[in-house]
N, C-alpha and C positions, 0 to 999 in steps of 0.2 A: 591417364594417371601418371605422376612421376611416380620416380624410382623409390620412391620416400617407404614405402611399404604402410603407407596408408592404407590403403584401397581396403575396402569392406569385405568380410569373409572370416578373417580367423579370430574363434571365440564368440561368433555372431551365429552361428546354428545350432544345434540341439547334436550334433554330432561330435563325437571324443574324436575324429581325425581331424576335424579342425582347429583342436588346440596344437597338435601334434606338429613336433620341431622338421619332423618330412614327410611326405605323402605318400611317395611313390621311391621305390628303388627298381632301376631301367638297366636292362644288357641289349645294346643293341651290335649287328656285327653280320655275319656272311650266315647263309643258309645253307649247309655241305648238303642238304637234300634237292635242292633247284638249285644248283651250282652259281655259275657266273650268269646275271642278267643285267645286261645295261641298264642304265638308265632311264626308266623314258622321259621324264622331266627333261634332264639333260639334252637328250634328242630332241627334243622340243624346243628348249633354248637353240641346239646347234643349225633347226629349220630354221629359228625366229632369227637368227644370224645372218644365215645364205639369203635368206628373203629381203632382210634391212639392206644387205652391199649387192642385192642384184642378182645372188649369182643363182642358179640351179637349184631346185629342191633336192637333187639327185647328191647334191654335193654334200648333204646332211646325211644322206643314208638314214632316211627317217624309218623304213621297214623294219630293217636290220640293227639299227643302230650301232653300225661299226662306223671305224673313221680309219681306214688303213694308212693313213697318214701320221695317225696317234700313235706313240708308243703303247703297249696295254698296260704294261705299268704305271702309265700317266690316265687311262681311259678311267671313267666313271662310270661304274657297276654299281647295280639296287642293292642298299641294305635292309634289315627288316628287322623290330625289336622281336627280340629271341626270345624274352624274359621280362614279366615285370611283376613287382607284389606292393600293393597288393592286386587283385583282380580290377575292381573300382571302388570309388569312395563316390557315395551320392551328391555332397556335397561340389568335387571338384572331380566330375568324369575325365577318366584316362582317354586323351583325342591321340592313337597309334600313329597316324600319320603325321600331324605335325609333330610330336616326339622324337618321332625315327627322323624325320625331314632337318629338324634342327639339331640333333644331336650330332647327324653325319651330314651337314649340308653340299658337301662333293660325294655325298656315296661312299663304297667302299675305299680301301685304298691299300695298293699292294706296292710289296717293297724285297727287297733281296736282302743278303748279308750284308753285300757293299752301303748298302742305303743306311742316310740317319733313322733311327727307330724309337729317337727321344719320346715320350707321352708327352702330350698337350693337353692344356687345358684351356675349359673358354666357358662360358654362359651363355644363359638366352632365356629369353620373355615369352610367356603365352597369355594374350588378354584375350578374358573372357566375357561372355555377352552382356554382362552388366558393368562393365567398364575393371572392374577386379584385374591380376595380376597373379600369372603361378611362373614361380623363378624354377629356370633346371640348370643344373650345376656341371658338367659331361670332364671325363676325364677320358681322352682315348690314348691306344696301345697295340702295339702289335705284336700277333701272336700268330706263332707257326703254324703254315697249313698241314695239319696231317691229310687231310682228304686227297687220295691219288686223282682221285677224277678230275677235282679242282687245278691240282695241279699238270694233269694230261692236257684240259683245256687250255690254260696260260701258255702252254708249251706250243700247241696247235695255234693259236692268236697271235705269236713271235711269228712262228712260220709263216703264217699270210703275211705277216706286216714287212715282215723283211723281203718277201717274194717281191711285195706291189712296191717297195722302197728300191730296188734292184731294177726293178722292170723300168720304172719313172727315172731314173738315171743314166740307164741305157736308154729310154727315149728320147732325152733333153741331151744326149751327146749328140755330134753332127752327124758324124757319117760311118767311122771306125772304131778300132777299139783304140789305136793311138791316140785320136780323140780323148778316147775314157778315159785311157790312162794319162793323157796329158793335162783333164780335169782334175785328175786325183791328184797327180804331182800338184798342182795350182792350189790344190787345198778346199776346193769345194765339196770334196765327197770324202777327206781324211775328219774333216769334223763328224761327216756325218760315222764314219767308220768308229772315230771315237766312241760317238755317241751311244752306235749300239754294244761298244765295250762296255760300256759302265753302265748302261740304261737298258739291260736287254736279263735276258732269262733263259736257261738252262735244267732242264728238269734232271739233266747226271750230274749237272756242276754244284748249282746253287739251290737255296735253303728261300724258299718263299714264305710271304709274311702277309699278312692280312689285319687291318685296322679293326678295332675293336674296342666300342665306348659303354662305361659304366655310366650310372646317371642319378644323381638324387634329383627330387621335381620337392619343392618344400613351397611355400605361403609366404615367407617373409627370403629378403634377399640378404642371407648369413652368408655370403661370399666367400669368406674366409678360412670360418667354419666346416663347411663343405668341400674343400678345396683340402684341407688337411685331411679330412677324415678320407674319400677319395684314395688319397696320395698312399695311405697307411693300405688300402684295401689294395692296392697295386701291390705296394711294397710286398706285405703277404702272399702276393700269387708269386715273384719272383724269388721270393729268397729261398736261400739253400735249406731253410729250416722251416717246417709247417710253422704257419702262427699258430699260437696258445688256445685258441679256441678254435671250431669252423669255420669260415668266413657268414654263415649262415645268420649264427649267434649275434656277431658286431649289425650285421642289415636286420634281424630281428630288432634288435633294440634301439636304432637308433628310426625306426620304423614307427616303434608300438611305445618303448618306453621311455622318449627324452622328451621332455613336453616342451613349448615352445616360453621362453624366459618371457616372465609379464614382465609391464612396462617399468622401467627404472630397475630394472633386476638385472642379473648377471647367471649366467649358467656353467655348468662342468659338465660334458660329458664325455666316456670313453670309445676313443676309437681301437683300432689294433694291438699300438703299441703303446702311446701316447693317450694320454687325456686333450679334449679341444673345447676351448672355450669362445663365450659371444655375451654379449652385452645387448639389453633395448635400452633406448634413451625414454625419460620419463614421463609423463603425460603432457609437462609444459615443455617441454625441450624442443629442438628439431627432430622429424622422424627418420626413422633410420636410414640408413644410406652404409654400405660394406664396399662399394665401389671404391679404391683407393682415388681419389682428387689428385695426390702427388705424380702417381703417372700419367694423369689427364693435361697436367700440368707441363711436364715433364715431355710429353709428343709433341703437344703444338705449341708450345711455348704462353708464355701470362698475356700478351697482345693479340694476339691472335683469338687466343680461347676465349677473353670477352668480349673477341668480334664475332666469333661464334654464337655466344651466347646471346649477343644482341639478335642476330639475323630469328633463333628460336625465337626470342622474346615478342617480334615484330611476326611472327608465325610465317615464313616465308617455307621455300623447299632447300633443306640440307641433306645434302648427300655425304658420308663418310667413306672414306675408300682406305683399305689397309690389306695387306694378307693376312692379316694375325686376326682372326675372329673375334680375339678377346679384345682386344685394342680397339674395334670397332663398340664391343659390348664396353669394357671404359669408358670411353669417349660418351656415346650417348646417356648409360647412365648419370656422369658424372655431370655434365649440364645438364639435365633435364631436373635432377637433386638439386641442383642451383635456383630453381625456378623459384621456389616455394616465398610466399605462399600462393602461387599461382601452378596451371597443372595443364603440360601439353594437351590439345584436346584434338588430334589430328591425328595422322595415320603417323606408328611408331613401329618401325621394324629393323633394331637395331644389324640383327643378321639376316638380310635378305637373299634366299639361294640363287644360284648364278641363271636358272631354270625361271627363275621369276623377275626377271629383269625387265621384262615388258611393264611390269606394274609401276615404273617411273614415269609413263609415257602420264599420268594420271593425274588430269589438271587441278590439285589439291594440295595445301598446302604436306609435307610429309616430312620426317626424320628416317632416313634408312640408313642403312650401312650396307657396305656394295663387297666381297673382298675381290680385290687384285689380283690377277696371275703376274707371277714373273715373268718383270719384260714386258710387261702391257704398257704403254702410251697413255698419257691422258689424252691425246689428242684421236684414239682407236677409241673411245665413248664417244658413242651419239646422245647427247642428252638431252632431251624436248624442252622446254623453258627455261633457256638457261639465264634468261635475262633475271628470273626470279631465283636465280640458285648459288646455294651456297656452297662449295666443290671442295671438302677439307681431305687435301690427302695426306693423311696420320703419320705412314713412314718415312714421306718426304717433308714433315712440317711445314707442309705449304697450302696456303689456304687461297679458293678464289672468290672472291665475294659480288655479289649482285652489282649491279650497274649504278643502283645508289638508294644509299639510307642511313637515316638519321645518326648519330655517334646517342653511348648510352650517358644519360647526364653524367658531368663531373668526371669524365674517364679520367683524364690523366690522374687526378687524385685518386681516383678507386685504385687506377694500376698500382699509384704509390703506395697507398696501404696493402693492399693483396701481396706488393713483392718485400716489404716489410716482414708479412707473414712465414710469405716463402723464406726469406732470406736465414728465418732463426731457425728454421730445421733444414737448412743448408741445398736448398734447392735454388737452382739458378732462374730467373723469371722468365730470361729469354731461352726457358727448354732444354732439354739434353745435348743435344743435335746441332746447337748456336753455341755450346763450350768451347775454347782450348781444348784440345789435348792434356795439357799438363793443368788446366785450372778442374778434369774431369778428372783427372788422379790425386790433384790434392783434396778435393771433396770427398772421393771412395776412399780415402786413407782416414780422414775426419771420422766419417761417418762409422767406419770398423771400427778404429778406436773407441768412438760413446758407444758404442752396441757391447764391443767386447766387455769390457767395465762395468754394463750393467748399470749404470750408475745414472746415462745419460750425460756424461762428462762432469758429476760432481766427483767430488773427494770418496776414497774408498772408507767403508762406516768400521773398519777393523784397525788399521792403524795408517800413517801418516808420516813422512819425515818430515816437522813442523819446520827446521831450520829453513830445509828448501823450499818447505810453501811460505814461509815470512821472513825467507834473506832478503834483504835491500831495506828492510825494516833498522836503524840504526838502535834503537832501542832492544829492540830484538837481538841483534847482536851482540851489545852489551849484555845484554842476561844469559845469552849461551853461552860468551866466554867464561862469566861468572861461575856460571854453573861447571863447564868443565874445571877449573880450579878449584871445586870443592866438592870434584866428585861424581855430582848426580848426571845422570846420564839422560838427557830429552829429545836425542836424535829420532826416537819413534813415542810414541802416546799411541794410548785408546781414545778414539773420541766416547764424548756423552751418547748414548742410547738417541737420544731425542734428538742429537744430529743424525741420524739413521733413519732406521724403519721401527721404533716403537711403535704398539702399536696399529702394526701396517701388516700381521700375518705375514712375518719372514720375507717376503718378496712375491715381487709381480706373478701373475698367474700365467701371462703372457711373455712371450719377447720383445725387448724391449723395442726393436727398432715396429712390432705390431702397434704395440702402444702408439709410437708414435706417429703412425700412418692413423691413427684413429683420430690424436688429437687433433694433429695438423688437417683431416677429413672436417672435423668441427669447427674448426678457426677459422678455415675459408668460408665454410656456408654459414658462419655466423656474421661475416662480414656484408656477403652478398645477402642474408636475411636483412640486415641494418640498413641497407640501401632504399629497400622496400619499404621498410618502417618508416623511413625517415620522409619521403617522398610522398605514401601511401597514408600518411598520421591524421588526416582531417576527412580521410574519404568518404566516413559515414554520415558526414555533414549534407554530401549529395547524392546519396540512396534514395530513390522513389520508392517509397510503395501505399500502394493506393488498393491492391486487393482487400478483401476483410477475411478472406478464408483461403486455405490452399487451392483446394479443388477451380475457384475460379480466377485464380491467377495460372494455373497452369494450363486450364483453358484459352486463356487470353495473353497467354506469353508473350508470343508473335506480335502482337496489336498494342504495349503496352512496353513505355518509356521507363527504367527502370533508373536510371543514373543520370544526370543532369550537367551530361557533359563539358557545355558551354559555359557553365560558373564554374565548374572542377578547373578547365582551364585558365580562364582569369585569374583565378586565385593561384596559378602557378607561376615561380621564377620564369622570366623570360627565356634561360639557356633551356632551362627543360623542354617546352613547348614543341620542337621538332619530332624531339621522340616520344613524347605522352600523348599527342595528339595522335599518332598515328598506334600507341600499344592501349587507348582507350576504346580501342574499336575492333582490338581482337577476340576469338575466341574465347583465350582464355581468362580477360578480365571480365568478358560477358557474362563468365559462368562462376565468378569467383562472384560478383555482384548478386547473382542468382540465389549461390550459395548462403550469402546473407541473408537475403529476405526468403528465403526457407527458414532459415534459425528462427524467423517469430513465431513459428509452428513446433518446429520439431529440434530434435540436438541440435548443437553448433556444428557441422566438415568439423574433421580434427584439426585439419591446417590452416583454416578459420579461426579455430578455438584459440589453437598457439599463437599466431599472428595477432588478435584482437589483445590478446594479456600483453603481446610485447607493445603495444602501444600505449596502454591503460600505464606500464610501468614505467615507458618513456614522460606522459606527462607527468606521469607522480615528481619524475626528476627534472622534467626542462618544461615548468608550464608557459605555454605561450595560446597565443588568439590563433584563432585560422588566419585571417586577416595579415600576419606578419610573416608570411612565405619569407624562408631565405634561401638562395643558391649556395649559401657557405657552407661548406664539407664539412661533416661531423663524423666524425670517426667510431670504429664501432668500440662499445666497455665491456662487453664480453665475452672476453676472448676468453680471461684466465678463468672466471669460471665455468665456461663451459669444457674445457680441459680439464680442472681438477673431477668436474661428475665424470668425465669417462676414467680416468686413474682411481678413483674411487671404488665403480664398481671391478677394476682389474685388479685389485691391490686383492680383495676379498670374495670370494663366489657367493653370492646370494643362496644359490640353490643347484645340489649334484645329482645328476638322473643315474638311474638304478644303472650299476655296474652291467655289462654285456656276462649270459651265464650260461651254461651247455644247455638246450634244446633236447627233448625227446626225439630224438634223431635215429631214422635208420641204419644201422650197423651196415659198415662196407659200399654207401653210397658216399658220392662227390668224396674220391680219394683225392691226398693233396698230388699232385703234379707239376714243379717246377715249372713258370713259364708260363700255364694255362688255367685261365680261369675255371674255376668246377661248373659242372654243372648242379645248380640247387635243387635242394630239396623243396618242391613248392608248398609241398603241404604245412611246412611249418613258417611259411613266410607269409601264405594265403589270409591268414587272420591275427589279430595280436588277442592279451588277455584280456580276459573280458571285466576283470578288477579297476576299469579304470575310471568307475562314472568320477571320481572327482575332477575331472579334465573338462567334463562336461559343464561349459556356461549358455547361459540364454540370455538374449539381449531383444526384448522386442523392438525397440527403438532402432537398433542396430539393422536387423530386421526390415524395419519399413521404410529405412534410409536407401537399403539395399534395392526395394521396388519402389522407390521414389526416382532413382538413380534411371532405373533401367525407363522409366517415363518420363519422366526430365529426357533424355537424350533421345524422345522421339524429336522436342520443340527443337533443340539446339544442333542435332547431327546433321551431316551432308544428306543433302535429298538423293532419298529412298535410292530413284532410276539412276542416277550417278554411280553409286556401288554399284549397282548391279552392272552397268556399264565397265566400269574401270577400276571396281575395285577388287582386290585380292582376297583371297579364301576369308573364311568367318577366325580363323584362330590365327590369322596373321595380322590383319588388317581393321581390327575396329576399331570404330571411332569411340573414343574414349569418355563419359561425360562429365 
């Protein structure tokens, strides 16, 4: 599935948690009861290490799982969710492992005073067995250890590390201590002295810290949404003043009582401090997509990103590599949203842990995401087929591409229009990272300005010095001198209402620079939707189908010619034919054809549905034969409307979920404590109220699309012994149908 937030599930069971705007709220973090425990994933990666370069199994310390070479501040210790509410939802079982796995994908992570202790944030995917989609949102933090024990043993893990780092020093000297200390003058061992200056721990000195992620797991991918609400529930643990309610209250409601905004609507709901709002696009629109584009944009520059986007398109193996989690979850959501209406059908695992890095060795096509250590080499990746691989590394904007394949038709034109796009909300085409210096301060300067204003860079709606907005105007001039010799004074005016916000409910819901990562998110994928259209406008002309009923076309899938590719291509522009010829035979145009000749049975795919209208509407306006293929770029028409539907629903809320409101709560439990998360009361998290059948919809159709899905992707998936062979866990790695 793309990121679209199609995928079948919410509002499609008989269950009220599947309308519901989040499923799960998640504490994941350190167990003060089983102290510090490695990793074993980890340890398993550092065997599958020593094993790839040769060296010793002894050298992993796979028993033990120490590495007395590691600082422990840097080692990876098991985490374990601490907390989650609710218990389960039938619909979408809580899988503990992968949760915990993705939420902390290095495990715990400990930090001193001297250390950054900024929170981060990132996402991640969990697809489920019928090809479905649960987004988790994590915000992590660190919080001080009180447990002595925990910190006895940190203290104890220095003392080895520094014993065997001492000992390996005086080993590797020659013969004396002259020697050593002739080393030390040289500066071999004054880094390292540094190092354990600032990179070490002291249980009388210093103040230890330990990571620790909160987590929403929701249905649809409101990135933004959750990201603020998150930020608010931080905010409340650290400030000097309890928040206004328990923290309990805000995870109750935004748990049981903010329902998930139907389509073409708009919502309000409250977090701590602040209200947060989210928008769904309409039934005909594009589906939804919260992945900002402008920083997708923005890492690998407009060139690159539709060289990327072709290698997906052409289903080969891309790899992302980044330190930033989030960067790597951008990046692949944000091309894979691009696809529509077509829909990765391959192994997707934008955050892959460093523990699971064998699962590349997996002769299939795949999208992962890898992150980086500081300091690592591309040329320190061993990567098995690289002939087929696309190698994009995000904080170096640089991308490596396959040995060779097709360019996507019309590029240079597309580019032109795409940086067209880019260019009116002030983004540079060739990426952040390829600016000037001074041409990246004058953009940050621009860009403060329309934000500060509110306005977007128009005119302020309160008053105005007209002279200055229409000197150079000579007639204009003549009538203000007029006017000062008789008095009246026009250096400031009201404007009309109607040049303002009449109308428009006082102002934006959102910020404005929000807004504009929303519209600009639409303009791009409305262009790359246009491409599709334009190319893809005669396709139903060569749909086979020849079953009379479902049941024996799905029996005979496999044995049975669906699309009539050899005339598809004739009837194509010559420039096309490189790369249609070879994206006619992928995956996911197999399954998009599929998807068709399903529709004579049962509903339209939604991304079928949409796609099919925007063609029906293209000929309303450009009729022509099939017969008259042309290579001449047609540019997309809309742009502005699909902008003004998203300011539309931001301008006014459709619909506000019930205020956050005190809990029948135990007296004297989860006091506030600066710093440290509470511990919850589970009993009023365990359930929400039971008032809410109106949440509750049924959709039988929706329903039997769902177990059509999961038997469809017996015919089309990777055969059966291949997974079992090379493929990765059930909640990391399915194939998608």
């Amino acid at each position: 599935m793309s990121g679209s937030g199609a995928a079948p599930g919410p509002g499609s069971g008989s269950s009220p948690a599947a309308c519901r705007f989040a499923h799960y709220f998640v504490l994941c973090g350190i167990d003060a009861d089983s102290g510090l425990e490695p990793d074993e994933l980890a340890v398993l990666y550092q065997w599958l290490e020593a094993d790839r370069h040769g060296k010793s199994q002894d050298a992993a310390n796979t028993t033990s799982g120490e590495n007395f070479d590691q600082s422990p501040l840097r080692r990876t210790f098991k985490s374990k969710v601490l907390a989650h509410y609710p218990q389960n939802i039938e619909w979408n079982p809580f899988d503990q492992d992968a949760v915990n796995m993705l939420c902390m994908p290095k495990g715990l992570s400990f930090r001193t005073q001297t250390d950054n202790k900024d929170p981060q944030f990132h996402s991640f995917i969990i697809t489920r067995e019928d090809g479905s989609r649960t987004y988790g949102f994590v915000l992590t933090f660190y919080e001080e250890v009180t447990s002595k024990q925990i910190c006895t043993a940190m203290q104890t893990l220095y003392q080895m590390h520094n014993a065997e780092h001492y000992s390996s020093v005086y080993a590797s000297s020659s013969c004396s201590m002259d020697s050593l200390a002739s080393s030390i003058d040289e500066g071999d061992t004054t880094s390292l002295l540094k190092l354990q200056r600032y990179n070490s721990y002291d249980i009388s000195r210093d103040t230890l810290y330990v990571s620790k992620s909160i987590c929403l797991i929701t249905p649809l991918p409101f990135m933004q949404a959750c990201k603020k609400f998150l930020i608010q529930l931080y905010k409340a643990v650290t400030s000097q003043q309890p928040p206004p309610l328990p923290l309990e209250s805000y995870i109750h409601n935004i748990l049981y009582e903010v329902p998930l905004p139907p389509p073409g609507r708009s919502l309000k709901f409250y977090g701590v401090y602040e209200p947060v709002i989210c928008q769904r696009p309409g039934p005909n629109e594009l589906p939804l997509s919260d992945y900002p584009l402008r920083e997708a944009f923005e890492l690998l520059g407009l060139e690159n990103l539709v060289q990327v986007f072709t290698c997906v398109l052409l289903e080969m193996q891309i790899l992302l590599y980044s330190q930033d989690y989030q960067r790597l979850m951008t990046v692949a959501e944000g091309i894979t949203t691009l696809l529509f209406p077509f829909q990765w059908q391959h192994v997707y695992v934008p955050i892959l842990p460093a523990s699971l890095l064998h699962f590349l060795d997996a002769p299939v096509p795949y999208l992962m995401g890898l992150q980086s250590k500081e300091g690592t080499d591309r040329s320190k990746l061993e990567l098995p087929q690289e002939a087929n691989l696309c190698f994009v590394d995000i904080d170096n904007h640089f991308i490596e591409l396959p040995e060779e394949f097709p360019q996507f038709p019309n590029k240079v034109d597309f580019i032109q229009e795409l940086s067209e796009v880019l260019l009116q909300f002030g983004i540079p085409p060739e990426g952040s990272l390829h600016c000037s210096e001074s041409a990246t301060k004058l953009k940050n300067l621009v860009l403060k300005d329309l934000v500060n204003d509110k306005k977007n860079g128009n005119v302020s709606t309160n008053s105005i010095s007209m002279y200055e907005l229409l000197k150079g105007n000579e007639t204009i001039a003549r009538l203000q001198a007029l006017a000062k010799r008789t008095g009246v004074a026009v250096e400031k005016m009201d404007l009309p209402a109607s040049l303002g916000e009449k109308d428009k409910d006082l102002k934006l819901q959102c910020e404005e620079a929000e807004l504009r990562d929303y519209q600009l998110n639409v303009q791009l994928r409305e262009v790359f939707a246009n491409r599709f259209t334009q190319m893809f406008a005669d396709y139903e002309a060569f749909v086979i189908q020849t079953a009379q009923d479902m049941e024996s076309w799905l029996t005979n899938r496999e044995q049975m010619q669906n699309f009539d590719k050899a005339s598809f291509l004739s009837d194509q522009p010559e420039p096309y034919l490189p790369f249609l010829s070879r994206f006619i035979e992928t995956q996911m145009f197999a399954t998009f054809i599929d998807n068709k000749i399903m529709s004579q049975w049962e509903e339209k795919d939604p991304l079928l549905r949409v796609f099919d209208s925007r063609i029906e509407k293209m000929r309303l306006y450009n009729v022509r034969a099939p017969t008259l293929r042309t290579s001449i770029y047609q540019k997309c028409s809309t742009l502005k409307e699909a902008a003004q539907s998203i300011e539309q629903r931001l301008m006014k809320m459709d619909h506000t979920a019930i205020h956050p409101h005190l809990l029948d709560m135990k007296i004297g439990q989860g006091k506030y404590e600066q710093g440290f998360f509470p511990k919850l009361q589970s009993d009023v998290l365990a359930t929400g109220p039971t008032n809410n059948n109106r949440w509750v919809s049924r959709s039988a159709t929706a329903q039997r699309r769902k177990e059509r899905l999961r038997q469809h992707s017996e015919h089309v998936g990777l055969d059966n012994d291949l997974r079992e062979v090379c493929g990765p866990p059930s909640w990391a790695l399915k194939q998608e149908p």
